[in-house]
C-alpha positions as CSV (number, residue, x, y, z in Angstrom):
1,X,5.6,-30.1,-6.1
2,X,4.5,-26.4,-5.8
3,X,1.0,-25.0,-6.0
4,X,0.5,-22.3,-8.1
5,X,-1.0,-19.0,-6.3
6,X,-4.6,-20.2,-6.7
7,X,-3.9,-23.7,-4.7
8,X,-2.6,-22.1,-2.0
9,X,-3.8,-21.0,1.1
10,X,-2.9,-20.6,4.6
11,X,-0.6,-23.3,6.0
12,X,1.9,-23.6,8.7
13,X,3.1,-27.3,8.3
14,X,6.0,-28.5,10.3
15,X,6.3,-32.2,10.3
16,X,7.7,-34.5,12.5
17,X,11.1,-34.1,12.0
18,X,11.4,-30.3,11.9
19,X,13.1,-28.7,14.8
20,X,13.1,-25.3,15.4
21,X,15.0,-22.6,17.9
22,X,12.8,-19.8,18.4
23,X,12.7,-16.1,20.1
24,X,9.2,-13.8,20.7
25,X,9.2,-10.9,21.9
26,X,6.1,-10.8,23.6
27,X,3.6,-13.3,25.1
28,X,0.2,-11.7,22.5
29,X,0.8,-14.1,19.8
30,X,-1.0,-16.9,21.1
31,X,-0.3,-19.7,18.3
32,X,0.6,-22.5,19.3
33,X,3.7,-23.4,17.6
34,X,5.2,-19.8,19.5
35,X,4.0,-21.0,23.2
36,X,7.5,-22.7,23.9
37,X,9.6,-20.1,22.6
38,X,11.3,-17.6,24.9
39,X,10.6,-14.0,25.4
40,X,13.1,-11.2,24.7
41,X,11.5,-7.9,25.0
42,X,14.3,-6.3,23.1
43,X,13.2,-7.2,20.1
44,X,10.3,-5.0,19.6
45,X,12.7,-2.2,19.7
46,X,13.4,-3.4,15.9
47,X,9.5,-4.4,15.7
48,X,11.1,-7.6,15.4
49,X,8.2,-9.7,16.2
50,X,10.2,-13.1,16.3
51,X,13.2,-14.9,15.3
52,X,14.8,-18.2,15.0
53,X,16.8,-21.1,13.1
54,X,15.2,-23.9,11.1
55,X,16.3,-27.2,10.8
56,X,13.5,-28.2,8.3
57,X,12.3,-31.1,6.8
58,X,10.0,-32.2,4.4
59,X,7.2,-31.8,4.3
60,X,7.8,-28.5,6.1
61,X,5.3,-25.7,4.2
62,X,4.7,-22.4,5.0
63,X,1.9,-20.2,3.4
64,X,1.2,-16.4,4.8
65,X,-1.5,-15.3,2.8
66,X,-1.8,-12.3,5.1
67,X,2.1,-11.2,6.0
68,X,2.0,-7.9,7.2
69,X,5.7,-7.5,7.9
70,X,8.8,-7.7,5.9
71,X,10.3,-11.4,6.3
72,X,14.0,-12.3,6.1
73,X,15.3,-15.4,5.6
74,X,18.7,-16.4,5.1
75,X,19.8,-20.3,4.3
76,X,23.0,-22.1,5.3
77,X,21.9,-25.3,4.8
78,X,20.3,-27.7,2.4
79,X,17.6,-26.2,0.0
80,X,14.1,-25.1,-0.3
81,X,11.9,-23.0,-2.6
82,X,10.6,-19.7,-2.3
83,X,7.6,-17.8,-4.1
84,X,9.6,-14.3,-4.9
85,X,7.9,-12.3,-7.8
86,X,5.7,-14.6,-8.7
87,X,8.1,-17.6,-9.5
88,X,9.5,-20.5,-7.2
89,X,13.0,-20.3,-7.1
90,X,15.5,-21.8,-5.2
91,X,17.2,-20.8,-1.7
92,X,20.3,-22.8,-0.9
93,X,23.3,-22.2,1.5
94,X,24.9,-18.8,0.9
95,X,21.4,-17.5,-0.2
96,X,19.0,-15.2,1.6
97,X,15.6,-13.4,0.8
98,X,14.1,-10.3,2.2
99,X,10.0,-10.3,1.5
100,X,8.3,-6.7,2.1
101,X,5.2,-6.6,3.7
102,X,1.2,-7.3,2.2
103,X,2.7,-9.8,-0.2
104,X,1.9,-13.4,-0.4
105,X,4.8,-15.5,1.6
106,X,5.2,-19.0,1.0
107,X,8.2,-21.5,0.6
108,X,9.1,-25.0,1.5
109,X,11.6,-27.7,2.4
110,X,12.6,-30.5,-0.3
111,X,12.7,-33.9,-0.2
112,X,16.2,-35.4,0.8
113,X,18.5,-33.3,2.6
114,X,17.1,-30.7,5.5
115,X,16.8,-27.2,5.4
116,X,18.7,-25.1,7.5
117,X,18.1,-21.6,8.0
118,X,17.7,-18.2,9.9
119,X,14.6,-15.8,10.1
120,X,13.9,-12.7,11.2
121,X,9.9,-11.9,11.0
122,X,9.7,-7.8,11.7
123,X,6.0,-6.2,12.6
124,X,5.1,-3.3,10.4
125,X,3.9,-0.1,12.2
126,X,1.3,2.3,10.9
127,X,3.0,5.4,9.2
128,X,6.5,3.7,9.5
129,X,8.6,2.8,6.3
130,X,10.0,-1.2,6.0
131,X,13.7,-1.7,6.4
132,X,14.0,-2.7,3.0
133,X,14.4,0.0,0.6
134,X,14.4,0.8,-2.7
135,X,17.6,-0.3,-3.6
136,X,17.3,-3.5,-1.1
137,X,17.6,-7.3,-3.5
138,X,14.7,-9.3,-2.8
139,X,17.1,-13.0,-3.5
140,X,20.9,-12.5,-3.1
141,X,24.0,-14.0,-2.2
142,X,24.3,-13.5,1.8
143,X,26.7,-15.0,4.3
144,X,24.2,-16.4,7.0
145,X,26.5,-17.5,9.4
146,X,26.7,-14.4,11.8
147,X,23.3,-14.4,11.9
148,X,22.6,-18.0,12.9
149,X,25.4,-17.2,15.7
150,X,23.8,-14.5,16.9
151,X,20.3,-15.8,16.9
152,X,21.4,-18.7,18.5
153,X,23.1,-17.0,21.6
154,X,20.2,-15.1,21.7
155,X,18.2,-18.2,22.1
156,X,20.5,-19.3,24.9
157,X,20.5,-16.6,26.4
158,X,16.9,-16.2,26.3
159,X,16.5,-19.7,27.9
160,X,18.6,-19.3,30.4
161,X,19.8,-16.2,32.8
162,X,18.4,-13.9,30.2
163,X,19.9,-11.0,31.3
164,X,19.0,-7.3,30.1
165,X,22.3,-6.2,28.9
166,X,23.2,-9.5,26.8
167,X,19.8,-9.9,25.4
168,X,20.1,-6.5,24.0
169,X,23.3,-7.1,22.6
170,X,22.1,-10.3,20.9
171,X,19.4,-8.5,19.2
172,X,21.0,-5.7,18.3
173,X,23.6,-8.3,16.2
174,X,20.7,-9.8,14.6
175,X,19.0,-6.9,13.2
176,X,22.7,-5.4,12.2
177,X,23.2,-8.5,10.0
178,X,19.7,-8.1,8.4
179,X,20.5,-4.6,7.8
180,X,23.6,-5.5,6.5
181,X,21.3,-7.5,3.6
182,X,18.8,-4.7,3.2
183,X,21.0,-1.7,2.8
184,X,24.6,-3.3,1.7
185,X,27.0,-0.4,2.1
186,X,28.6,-1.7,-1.3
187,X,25.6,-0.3,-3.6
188,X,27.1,2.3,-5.6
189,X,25.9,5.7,-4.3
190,X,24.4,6.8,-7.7
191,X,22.9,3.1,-8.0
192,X,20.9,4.1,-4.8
193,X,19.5,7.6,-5.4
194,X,18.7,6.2,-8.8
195,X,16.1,3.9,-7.4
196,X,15.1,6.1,-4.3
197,X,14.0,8.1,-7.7
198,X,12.1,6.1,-9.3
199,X,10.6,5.2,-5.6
200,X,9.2,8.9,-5.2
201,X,8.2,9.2,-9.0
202,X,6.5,5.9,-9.7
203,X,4.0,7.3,-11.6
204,X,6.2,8.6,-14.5
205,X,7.2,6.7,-17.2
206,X,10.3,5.1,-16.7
207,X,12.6,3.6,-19.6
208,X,15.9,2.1,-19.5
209,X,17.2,4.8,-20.9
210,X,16.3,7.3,-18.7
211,X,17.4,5.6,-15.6
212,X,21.1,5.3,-17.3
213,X,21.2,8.8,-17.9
214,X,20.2,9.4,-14.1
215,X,22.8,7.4,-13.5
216,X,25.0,8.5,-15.4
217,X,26.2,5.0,-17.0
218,X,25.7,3.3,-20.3
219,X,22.2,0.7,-20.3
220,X,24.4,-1.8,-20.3
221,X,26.8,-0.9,-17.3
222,X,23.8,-0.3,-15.5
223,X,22.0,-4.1,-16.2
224,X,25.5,-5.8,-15.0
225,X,25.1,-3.7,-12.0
226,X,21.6,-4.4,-11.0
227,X,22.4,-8.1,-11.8
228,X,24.8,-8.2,-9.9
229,X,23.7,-6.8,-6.6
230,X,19.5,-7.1,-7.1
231,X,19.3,-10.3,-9.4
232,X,16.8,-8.7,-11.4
233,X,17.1,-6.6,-14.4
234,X,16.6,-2.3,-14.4
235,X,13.5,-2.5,-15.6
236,X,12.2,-5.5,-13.3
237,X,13.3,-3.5,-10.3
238,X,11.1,-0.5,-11.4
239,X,7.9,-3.1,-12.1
240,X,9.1,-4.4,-8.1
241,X,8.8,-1.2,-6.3
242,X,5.8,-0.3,-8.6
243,X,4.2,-3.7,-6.9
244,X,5.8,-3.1,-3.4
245,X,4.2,0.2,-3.7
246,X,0.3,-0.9,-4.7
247,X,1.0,-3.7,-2.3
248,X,1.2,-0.9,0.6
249,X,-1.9,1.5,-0.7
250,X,-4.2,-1.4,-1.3
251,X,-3.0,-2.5,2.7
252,X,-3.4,1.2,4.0
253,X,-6.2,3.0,1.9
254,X,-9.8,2.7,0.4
255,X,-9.0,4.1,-2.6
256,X,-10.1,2.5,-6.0
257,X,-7.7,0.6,-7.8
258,X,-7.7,2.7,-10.8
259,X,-6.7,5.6,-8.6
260,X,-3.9,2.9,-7.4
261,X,-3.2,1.9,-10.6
262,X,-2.5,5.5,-11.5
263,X,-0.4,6.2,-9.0
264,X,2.3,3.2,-9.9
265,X,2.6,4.4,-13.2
266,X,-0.1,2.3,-15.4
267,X,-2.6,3.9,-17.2
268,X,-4.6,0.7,-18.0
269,X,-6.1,-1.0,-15.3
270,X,-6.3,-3.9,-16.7
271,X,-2.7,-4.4,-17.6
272,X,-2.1,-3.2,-13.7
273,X,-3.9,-6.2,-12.5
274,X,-2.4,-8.8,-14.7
275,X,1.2,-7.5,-13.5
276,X,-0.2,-7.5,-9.6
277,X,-1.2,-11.2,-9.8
278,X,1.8,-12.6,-11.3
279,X,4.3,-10.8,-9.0
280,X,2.1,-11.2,-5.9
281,X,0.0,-14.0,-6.7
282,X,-3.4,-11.8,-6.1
283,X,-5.6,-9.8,-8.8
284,X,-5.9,-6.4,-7.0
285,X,-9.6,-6.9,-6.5
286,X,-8.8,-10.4,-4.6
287,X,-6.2,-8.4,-2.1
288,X,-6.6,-10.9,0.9
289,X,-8.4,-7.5,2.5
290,X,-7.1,-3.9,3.3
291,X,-6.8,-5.0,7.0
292,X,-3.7,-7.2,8.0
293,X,-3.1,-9.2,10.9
294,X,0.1,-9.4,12.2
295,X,1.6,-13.4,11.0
C-alpha cells in the first residue's frame, strides 16, 4: 500500500527477485547497488549520471527524498506506482514519466506481475537549465521500446569491448529518445511559447482566459490540448512550473520563502505552502535542505 509523504523516507529496496542492467558513468558514486555496473564515460556529456532497465519485483521501493536531477522513466512492462504531483498514479507499458529535479521521487513495483522499465537519472549542474521544459508532460503516453534497445546495447557494449565510438553512439540514442519525451516536436508551436510565457512571468496572475488569448484559441480548445499532450489541465500546468520553479530557488538560494512565495505568483504565504506540500510532498519550511546531493 502507499505511504503518504510524511511515512516516507529514504529507501532503495530491491528484493530478491529484482534484476537490474545498469550503466555509470563514473566510478564517484560509491553505493553499493552501482559497484557492478559498467562505466561509460560518455554519459556525462548529457550529465547523465546513470542508466539502466528494470525487471522489478515486489517489494521493489524506491524513495529519493533528496533527487537533485531530473529522472526519466519509461515502462514497457507490467505496472507500478509513481508519486507525480502529489498523487500515486499508475505507470504501465506505453507510459513514461519525466521528474525535474529538488522534488520528492518515489515509486514502486506491485504485487503480481513484474515491472519492466527504462531509466535515465541526469545530474543537474549549477547555472544549467533541466532538459525538461516548460511545455515538457510530467506522465504521458511514450513508446519505450527504442529506449530499452538502446540502453541495452549500451549495456553490452559497456560489458564487453566497450569501444569509444559505439559507446558514444549508444548514449547518444538514449538521451535522443528522452529528448524525444521532453521536447516532442508535435507540441503546437503557439502551445509552447505559451508556457515558456508563463515560465518567465510566473509572478503574474495567470487565468485561463488569458492564456487562451495568448494562444490565440478558445479555453476550451486549449484544455483538449493540454490534455492531450500534458495530462494535466491549463491551469494545473501553471500551478506545476510555479512548483518546479520554488522547487529550484529553495535548492539554489537563501532567500525567505515569502520572497519565494512572491516570485511564483502567490501573495499569501500560507496558501504557497499548502500548494508546495501537496504537489511535492514537503511544507517549504521542511525542504529536505538548500543543499542536494547528487542520488
Amino acid at each position: 500500500m502507499a505511504k503518504t509523504h510524511a511515512q516516507l523516507s529514504e529507501t532503495h529496496l530491491l528484493g530478491s527477485q529484482t534484476r537490474q542492467w545498469v550503466v555509470r558513468a563514473a566510478t564517484t558514486d560509491a553505493r553499493a547497488w552501482l559497484q557492478d555496473a559498467p562505466i561509460c564515460p560518455a554519459l556525462e556529456q548529457h550529465q547523465i549520471a546513470h542508466l539502466g532497465v528494470s525487471h522489478a519485483v515486489a517489494p521493489y521501493r524506491i524513495v529519493r527524498t533528496r533527487q537533485s536531477g531530473t529522472y526519466f522513466l519509461a515502462c514497457f512492462g507490467g505496472r507500478g506506482r509513481f508519486l507525480v504531483e502529489g498523487r500515486w498514479q499508475v505507470c504501465c507499458a506505453g507510459t513514461a514519466c519525466l521528474l525535474p529535479p529538488h522534488i520528492l521521487n518515489a515509486f514502486y513495483a506491485e504485487p503480481g506481475a513484474p515491472w519492466e522499465f527504462a531509466w535515465v537519472r541526469y545530474e543537474q549542474p549549477t547555472g544549467q537549465r533541466p532538459i525538461a521544459g516548460a511545455s515538457s508532460p510530467v506522465l504521458a503516453k511514450f513508446d519505450p521500446e527504442p529506449l530499452r534497445h538502446a540502453v541495452l546495447g549500451l549495456h553490452y557494449e559497456a560489458r564487453g569491448a566497450a569501444v569509444p565510438a559505439q559507446l558514444q553512439l549508444w548514449t547518444d540514442l538514449a538521451h535522443a529518445y528522452v529528448l524525444r519525451f521532453a521536447r516532442p516536436w508535435q507540441v503546437e508551436d503557439r502551445l509552447w511559447l505559451v508556457w515558456e510565457s508563463v515560465a518567465a512571468h510566473l509572478d503574474e496572475e495567470w487565468t485561463l482566459e488569458r492564456l487562451a488569448r495568448l494562444a490565440h484559441m478558445s479555453t476550451e480548445h486549449l484544455r483538449r490540448l493540454c490534455r492531450r499532450q500534458l495530462g494535466r489541465s491549463p491551469m494545473h500546468q501553471v500551478i506545476f512550473l510555479r512548483m518546479r520553479r520554488a522547487a529550484e530557488l529553495l535548492s539554489a538560494t537563501d532567500d525567505k520563502v515569502e520572497t519565494i512565495a512572491t516570485a511564483v505568483g502567490y501573495q499569501n504565504p500560507f496558501t504557497f505552502s499548502n500548494t508546495f506540500k501537496r504537489w511535492t510532498g514537503w511544507r517549504p519550511s521542511e525542504f529536505p535542505g538548500r543543499t542536494f546531493e547528487a542520488e
